[in-house]
C-alpha positions as CSV (number, residue, x, y, z in Angstrom):
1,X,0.0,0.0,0.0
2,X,2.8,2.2,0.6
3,X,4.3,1.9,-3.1
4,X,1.0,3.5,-3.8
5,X,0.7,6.6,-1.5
6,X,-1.0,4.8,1.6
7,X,-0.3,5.1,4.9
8,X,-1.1,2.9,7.7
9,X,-3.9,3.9,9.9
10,X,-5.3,3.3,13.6
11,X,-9.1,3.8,13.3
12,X,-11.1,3.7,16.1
13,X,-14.2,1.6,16.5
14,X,-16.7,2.4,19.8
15,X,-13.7,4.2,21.4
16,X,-11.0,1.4,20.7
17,X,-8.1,2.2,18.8
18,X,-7.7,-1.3,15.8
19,X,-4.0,-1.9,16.7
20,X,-4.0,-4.3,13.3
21,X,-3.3,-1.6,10.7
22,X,-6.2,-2.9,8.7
23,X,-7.2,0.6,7.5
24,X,-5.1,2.9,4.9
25,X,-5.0,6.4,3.9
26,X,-4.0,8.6,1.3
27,X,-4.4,12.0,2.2
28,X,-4.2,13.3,-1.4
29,X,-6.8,12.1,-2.6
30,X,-9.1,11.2,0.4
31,X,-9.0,7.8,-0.5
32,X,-9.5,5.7,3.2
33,X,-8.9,1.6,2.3
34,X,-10.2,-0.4,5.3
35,X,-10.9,-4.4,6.4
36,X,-7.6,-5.2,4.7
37,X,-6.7,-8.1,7.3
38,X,-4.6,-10.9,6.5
39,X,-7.8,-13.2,5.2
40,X,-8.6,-10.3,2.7
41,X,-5.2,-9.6,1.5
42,X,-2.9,-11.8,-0.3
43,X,0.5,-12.1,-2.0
44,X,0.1,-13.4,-5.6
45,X,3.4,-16.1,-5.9
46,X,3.8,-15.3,-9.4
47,X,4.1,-11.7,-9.7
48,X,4.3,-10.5,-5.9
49,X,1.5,-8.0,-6.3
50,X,-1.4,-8.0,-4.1
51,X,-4.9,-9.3,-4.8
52,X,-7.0,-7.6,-2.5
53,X,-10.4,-9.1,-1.3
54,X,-13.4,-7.6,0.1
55,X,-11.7,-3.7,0.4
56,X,-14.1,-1.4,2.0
57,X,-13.6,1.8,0.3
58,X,-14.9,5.3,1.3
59,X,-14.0,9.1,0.3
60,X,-13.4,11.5,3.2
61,X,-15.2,14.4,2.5
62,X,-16.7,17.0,4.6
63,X,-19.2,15.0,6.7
64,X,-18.7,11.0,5.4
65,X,-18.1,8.8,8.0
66,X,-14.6,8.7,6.6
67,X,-14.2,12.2,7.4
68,X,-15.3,11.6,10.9
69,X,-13.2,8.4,11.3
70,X,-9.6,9.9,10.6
71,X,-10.5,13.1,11.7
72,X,-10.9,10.9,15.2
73,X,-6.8,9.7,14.5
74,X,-5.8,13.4,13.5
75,X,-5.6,13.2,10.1
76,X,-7.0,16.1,7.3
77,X,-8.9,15.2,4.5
78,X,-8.5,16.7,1.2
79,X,-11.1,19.9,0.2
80,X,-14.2,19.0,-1.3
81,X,-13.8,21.7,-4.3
């Protein structure tokens, strides 16, 4: 996720920070990846690239839940305009 502008993020769910890294943010573009544990998430043997199953993925924008979520972890999100 890195090699594509994603960074790791601690989301919190009913006040408890996820200390599996399962969620991931780009700030540029809003973009907020999430449910990416190890049984959604696998290394293809061939090519090493990453097949990713069952992504949750949300836009932060003024007043999404994404917005709310990293705003909770101290992150920005991009402006709407």
């Amino acid at each position: 996720m890195a090699d594509m502008g994603f960074i790791p993020v601690q989301l919190r769910y009913d006040g408890v920070i996820d200390d599996g890294y399962f969620a991931y943010y780009r700030q540029e573009t809003g973009v907020l990846v999430h449910d990416l544990h190890d049984e959604n998430v696998v290394r293809m043997q061939e090519t090493g690239e990453l097949a990713v199953i069952d992504p949750f993925i949300t836009l932060a924008r003024t007043g999404t839940w994404a917005a709310l979520k990293i705003a909770e972890v101290g992150f920005s999100h991009p402006s709407d305009g």
